[in-house]
C-alpha positions in Angstrom: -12.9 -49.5 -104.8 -14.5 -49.8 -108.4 -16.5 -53.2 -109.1 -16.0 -56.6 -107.6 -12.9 -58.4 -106.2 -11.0 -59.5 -108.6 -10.5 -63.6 -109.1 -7.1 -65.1 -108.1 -4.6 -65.8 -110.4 -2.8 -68.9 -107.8 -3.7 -70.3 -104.2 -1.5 -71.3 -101.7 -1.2 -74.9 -101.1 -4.6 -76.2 -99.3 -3.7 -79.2 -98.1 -0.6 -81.1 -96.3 0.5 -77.7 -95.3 3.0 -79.0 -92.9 4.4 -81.4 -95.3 5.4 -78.0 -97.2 8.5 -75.2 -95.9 7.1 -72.1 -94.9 9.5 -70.7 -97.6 8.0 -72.5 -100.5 4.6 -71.4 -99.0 5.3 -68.2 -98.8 6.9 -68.0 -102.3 4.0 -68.7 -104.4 1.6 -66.6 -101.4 0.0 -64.4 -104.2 -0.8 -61.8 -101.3 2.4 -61.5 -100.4 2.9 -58.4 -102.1 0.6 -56.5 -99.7 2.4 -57.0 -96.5 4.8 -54.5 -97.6 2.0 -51.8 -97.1 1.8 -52.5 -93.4 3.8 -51.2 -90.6 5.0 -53.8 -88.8 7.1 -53.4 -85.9 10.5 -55.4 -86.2 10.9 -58.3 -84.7 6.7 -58.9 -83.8 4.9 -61.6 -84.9 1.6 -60.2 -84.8 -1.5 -63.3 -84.1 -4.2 -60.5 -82.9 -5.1 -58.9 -86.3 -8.6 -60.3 -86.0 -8.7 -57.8 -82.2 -7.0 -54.9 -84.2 -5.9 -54.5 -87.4 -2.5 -53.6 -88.2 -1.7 -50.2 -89.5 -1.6 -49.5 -93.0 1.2 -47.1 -93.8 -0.7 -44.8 -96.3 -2.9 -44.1 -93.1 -0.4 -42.1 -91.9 -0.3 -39.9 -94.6 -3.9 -39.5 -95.6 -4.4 -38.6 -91.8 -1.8 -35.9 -91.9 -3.7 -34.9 -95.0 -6.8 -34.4 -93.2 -5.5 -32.8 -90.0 -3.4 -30.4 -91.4 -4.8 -29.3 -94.6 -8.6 -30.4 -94.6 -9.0 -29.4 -91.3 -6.0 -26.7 -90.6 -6.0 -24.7 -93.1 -9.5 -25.2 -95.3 -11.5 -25.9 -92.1 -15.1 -25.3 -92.4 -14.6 -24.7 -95.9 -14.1 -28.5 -96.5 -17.5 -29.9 -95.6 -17.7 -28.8 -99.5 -15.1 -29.3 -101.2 -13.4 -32.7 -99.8 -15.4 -35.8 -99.5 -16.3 -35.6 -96.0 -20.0 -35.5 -96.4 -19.9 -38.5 -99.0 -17.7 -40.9 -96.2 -20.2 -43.3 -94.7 -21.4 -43.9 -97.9 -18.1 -44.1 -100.8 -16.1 -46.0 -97.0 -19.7 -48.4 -97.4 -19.3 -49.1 -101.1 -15.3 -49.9 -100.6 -16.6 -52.4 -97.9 -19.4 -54.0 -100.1 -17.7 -56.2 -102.2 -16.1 -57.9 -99.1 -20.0 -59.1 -98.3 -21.2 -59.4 -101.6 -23.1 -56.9 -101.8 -23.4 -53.8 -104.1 -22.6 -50.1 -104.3 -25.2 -48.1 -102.3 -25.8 -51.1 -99.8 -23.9 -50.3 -97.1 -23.0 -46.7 -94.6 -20.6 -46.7 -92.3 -20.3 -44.6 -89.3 -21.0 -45.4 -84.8 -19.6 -48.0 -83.2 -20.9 -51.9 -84.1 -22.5 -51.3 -81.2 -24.6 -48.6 -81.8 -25.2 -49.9 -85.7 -26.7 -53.3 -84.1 -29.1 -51.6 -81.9 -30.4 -49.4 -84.6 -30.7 -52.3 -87.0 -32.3 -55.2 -84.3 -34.9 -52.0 -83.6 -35.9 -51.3 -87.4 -35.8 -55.2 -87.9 -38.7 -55.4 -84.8 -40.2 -52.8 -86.6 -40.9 -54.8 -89.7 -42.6 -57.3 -87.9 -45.5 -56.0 -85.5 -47.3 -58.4 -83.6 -43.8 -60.6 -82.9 -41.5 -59.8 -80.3 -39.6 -62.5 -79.6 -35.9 -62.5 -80.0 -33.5 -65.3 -80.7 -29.9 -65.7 -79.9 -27.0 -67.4 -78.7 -26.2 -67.2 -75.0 -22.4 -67.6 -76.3 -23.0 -64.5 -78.2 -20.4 -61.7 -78.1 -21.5 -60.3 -74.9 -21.8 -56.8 -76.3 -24.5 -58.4 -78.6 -26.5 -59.7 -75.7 -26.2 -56.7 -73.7 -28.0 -54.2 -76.8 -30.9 -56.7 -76.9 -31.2 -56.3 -73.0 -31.2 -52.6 -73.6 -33.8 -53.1 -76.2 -36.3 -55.4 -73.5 -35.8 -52.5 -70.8 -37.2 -49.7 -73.4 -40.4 -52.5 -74.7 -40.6 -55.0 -72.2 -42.8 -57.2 -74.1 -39.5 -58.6 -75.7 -38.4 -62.2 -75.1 -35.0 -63.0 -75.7 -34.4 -67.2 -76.2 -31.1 -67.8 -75.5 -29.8 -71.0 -77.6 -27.5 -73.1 -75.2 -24.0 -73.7 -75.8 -24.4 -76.6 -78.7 -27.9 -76.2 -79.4 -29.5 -75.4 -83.0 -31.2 -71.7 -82.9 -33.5 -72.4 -85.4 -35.7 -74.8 -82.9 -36.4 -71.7 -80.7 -37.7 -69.7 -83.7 -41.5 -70.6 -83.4 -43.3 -67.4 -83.4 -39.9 -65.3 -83.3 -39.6 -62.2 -85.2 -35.8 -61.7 -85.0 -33.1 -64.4 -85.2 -29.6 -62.5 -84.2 -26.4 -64.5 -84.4 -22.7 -64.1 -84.9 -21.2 -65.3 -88.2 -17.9 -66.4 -86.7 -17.8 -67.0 -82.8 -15.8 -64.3 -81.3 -13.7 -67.1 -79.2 -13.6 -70.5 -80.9 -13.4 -69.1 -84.8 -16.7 -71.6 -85.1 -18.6 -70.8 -88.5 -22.2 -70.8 -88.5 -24.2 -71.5 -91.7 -25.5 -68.2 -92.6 -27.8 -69.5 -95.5 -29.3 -72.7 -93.4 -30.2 -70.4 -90.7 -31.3 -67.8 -92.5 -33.7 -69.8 -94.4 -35.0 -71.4 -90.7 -35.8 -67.5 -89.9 -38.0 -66.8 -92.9 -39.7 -70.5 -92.8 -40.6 -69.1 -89.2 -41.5 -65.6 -90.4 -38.3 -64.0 -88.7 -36.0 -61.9 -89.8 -32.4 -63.0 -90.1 -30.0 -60.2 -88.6 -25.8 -61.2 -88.7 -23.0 -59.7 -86.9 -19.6 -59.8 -89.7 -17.3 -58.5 -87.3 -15.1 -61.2 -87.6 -16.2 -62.3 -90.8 -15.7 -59.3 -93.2 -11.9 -59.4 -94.5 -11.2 -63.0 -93.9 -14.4 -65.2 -95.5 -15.4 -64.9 -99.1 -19.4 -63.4 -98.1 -22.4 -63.5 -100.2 -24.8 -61.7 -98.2 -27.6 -61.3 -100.6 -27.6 -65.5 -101.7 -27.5 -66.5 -97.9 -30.6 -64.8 -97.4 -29.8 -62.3 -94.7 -31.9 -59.2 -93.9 -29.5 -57.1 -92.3 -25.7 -57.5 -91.0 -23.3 -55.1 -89.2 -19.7 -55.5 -88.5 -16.8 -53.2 -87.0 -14.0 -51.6 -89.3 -10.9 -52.4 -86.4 -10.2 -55.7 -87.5 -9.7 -57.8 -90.8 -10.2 -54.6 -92.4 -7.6 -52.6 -90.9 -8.9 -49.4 -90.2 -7.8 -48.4 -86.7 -8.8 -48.4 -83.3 -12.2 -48.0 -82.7 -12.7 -47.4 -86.3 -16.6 -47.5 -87.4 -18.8 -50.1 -87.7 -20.5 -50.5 -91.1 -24.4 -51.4 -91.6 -25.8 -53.7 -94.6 -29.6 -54.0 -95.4 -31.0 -56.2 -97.5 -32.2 -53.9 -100.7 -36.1 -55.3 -100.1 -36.1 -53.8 -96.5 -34.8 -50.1 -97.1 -38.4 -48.7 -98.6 -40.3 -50.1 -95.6 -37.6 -50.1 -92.9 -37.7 -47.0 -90.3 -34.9 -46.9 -87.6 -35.2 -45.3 -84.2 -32.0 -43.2 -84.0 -33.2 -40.6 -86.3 -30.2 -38.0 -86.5 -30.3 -35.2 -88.8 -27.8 -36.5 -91.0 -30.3 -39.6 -92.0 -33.0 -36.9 -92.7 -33.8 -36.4 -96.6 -33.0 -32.1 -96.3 -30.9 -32.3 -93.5 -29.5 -28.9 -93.6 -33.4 -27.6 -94.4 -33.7 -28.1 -90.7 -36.8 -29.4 -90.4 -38.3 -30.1 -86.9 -40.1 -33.2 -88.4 -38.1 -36.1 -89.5 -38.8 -37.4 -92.9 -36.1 -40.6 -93.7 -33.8 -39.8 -96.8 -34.4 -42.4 -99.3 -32.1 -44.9 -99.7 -29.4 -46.6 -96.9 -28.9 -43.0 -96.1 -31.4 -43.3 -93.6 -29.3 -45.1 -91.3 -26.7 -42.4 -91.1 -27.5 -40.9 -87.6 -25.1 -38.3 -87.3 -22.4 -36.0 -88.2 -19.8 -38.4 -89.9 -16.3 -38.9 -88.0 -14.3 -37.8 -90.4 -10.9 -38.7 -89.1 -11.6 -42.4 -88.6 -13.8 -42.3 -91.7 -10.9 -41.4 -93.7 -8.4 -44.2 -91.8 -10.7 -47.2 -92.7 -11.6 -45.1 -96.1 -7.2 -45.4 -96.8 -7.1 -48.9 -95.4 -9.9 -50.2 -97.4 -7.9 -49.0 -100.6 -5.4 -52.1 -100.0 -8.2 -54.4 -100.7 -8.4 -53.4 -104.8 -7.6 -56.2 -107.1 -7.1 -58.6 -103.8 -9.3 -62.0 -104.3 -11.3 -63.2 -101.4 -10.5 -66.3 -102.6 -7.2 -66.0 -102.5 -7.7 -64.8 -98.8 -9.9 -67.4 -97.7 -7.5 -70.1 -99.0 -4.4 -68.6 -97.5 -6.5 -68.1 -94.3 -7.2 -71.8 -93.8 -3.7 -72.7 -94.8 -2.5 -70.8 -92.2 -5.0 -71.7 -89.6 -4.3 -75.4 -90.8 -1.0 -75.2 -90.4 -1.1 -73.6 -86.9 -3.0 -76.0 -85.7 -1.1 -78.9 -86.9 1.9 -77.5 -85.9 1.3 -77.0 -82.5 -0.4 -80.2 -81.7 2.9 -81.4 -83.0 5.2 -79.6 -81.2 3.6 -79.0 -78.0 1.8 -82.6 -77.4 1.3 -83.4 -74.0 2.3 -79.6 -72.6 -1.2 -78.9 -71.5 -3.2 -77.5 -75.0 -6.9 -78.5 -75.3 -7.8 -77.0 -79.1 -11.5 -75.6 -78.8 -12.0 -74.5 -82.8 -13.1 -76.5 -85.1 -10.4 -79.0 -86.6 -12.5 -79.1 -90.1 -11.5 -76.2 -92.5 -14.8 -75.5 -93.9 -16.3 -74.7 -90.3 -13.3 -72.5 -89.1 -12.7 -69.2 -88.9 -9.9 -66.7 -89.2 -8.9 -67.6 -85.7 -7.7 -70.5 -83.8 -8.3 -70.8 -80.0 -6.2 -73.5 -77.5 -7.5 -74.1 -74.0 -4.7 -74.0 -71.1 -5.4 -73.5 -67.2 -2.5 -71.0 -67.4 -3.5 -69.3 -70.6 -3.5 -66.1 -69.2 -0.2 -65.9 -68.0 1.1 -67.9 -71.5 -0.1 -65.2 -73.6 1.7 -62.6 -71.5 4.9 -64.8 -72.2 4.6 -65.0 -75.4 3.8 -61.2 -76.2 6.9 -60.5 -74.1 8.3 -62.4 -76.3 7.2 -60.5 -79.7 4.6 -63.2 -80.3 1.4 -60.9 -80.3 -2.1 -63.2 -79.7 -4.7 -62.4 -76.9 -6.4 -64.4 -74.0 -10.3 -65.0 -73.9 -11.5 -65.7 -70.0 -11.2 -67.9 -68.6 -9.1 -70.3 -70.2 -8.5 -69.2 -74.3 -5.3 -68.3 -75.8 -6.9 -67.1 -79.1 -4.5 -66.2 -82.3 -5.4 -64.5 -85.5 -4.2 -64.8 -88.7 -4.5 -61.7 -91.4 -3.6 -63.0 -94.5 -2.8 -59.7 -96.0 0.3 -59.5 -93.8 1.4 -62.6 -91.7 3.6 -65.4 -93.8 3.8 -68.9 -93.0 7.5 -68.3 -91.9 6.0 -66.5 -89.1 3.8 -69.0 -88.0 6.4 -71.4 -87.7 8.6 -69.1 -85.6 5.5 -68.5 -83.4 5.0 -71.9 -82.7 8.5 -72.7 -81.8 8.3 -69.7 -79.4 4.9 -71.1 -77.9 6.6 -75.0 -77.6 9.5 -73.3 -75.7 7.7 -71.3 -73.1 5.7 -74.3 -71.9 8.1 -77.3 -72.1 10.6 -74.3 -70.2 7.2 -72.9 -67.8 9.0 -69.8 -68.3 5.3 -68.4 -68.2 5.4 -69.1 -64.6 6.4 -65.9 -63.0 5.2 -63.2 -61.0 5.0 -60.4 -63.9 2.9 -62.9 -66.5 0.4 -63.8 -63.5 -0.6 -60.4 -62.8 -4.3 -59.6 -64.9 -4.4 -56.5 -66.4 -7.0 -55.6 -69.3 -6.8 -57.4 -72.4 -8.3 -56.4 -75.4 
């Protein structure tokens, strides 16, 4: 990708969406287009794109590419003359216009996992003397578990856990780190990223955000809303695959100063001097730890290509369209079957996701995927659907919700093989 997003041209309708057909929505949809360069499989309506990403078709191909020729027949040899090297850096600068950032400000490669624990340890870093740690305890648990990690290796970290409804920034006195989650990972709530961010630095903290399901669905200016560093994964909004890798984003101030403590020979300034002593490459290449995975590089390097000349804006509006609609639709048609919404009802504070409460969720959302209507479940009550506005119409929402209305005013969800928990991702 070469420069900044590119404005929209139209916007789908942003208010009364019910009052409009789906078909005259999705006739003037001007990312409508784009849909054709998924793979869909017939007859699915697919609600979990913000779990997994659909595939891009291209992938295919480019993967074949890499398999068979880069790796087949060149093998070695193509450490030099393909762009495997270059990866977590030209995959990075596809990614940074999504967060408003620029080229050069953000690598990709480990799992989000791995990124956030090398970024919340270079963060404490850059504040010695503080070791204090805040968060939500609603936090995606994977988030909470790395800062656990963290307080077994230096046990002088406290972690403040901000209840369920109460403001973080009245447990930053004396923090050093402020670690939240962008878009909750179950209820699609958005959290001000600016307001919050300027709590951390009034308290001398450090303002560390987790995209994940942010990136690909929200217009992002990470730079103006003051964060100091964010990570998010590559899997969902952004279409790049199962377990695809995460991507890393430090504020420009930070990188001169900043060390981090997974120091891997490919985040080394010579790395192929072989040094026994670690010297940081200048630049975000410090944060490359090691040998780039070049197969899933490459997937979320092809699926980011789908994002050139798309507007965020056009995204973002079709996104709460669709969202809106959703919800509106299915308070309509399923009133009084059991359906508790639990994210927000006002656009501005809602995600890419929408989440209803049932005490039968779980065995509801195996109904509905049996019937082609793909969301997930969120324990222990959450039947959460996603809406990628790169590929889903307003036609399909429709259909979904009709599906949804049958199976409870029918309870066709009550039988043995939807009651049976198996792992849901």
């Amino acid at each position: 990708m070469n420069g900044r997003i590119r404005q929209p041209t139209s916007q789908p309708t942003q208010t009364g969406t019910a009052m409009s057909s789906a078909a005259e929505l999705d006739a003037r949809d001007p990312l409508a287009s784009v849909r054709g360069a998924f793979s869909i499989p017939e007859g699915v309506i697919y609600l979990d794109g913000n779990s997994l990403g659909a595939l891009p078709s291209s992938v295919v191909a480019r993967i074949d590419r890499v398999i068979g020729t880069e790796w087949g027949e060149r093998l070695i040899r193509s450490w030099n003359e393909t762009d495997w090297y270059t990866l977590p850096l030209s995959v990075g600068d596809r990614i940074a216009p999504l967060l408003g950032a620029g080229a050069g400000e953000v690598v990709v490669g480990e799992s989000t996992t791995v990124s956030l624990f090398r970024v919340v340890a270079a963060a404490l870093g850059l504040r010695p003397g503080r070791s204090v740690i805040v968060t939500e305890r609603e936090n995606f648990p994977t988030d909470l578990y790395i800062l656990e990690g963290l307080k077994s290796l230096r046990p002088e970290i406290e972690i403040r856990h901000a209840a369920d409804g109460e403001d973080p920034a009245t447990l930053l006195d004396g923090a050093a780190l402020l670690l939240l989650t962008h878009v909750d990972y179950k209820t699609g709530r958005i959290r001000d990223m600016a307001k919050l961010s300027a709590a951390a630095h009034a308290a001398g903290a450090l303002a560390i955000w987790d995209l994940s399901h942010s990136a690909g669905v929200l217009e992002l200016d990470l730079p103006g809303s003051g964060a100091d560093f964010a990570v998010g994964c590559g899997y969902k909004y952004l279409n790049g695959g199962p377990g695809a890798p995460s991507y890393t984003w430090v504020a420009p101030a930070h990188i001169a100063t900043v060390n981090q403590p997974l120091s891997g020979w490919m985040g080394h300034s010579a790395p192929f001097a072989f040094s026994p002593d670690y010297v940081p490459a200048p630049g975000l290449r410090r944060f490359i730890t090691g040998t780039p995975q070049v197969l899933s590089l490459a997937a979320l390097d092809e699926a980011m290509k789908l994002w050139e000349g798309v507007s965020l804006r056009d995204v973002r509006a079709k996104s709460t369209a669709q969202t809106r609609r959703f919800i509106e639709r299915v308070e309509e048609g399923c009133a009084g079957l059991g359906l508790t919404l639990v994210s927000p009802r006002d656009d501005a504070h809602r995600g890419g996701h929408v989440s209803f409460a049932h005490e039968h969720g779980y065995a509801i959302m195996q109904a509905l995927i049996a019937r082609g209507v793909i969301g997930d479940f969120r324990a222990p009550d959450i039947l959460r659907f996603g809406f990628s506005p790169l590929y889903l119409s307003f036609a399909e929402i429709d259909r979904a919700v009709d599906v949804l209305a049958e199976i409870l005013r029918t309870r066709s969800w009550d039988a043995p093989e939807f009651s049976t928990r198996r792992v849901v991702t």
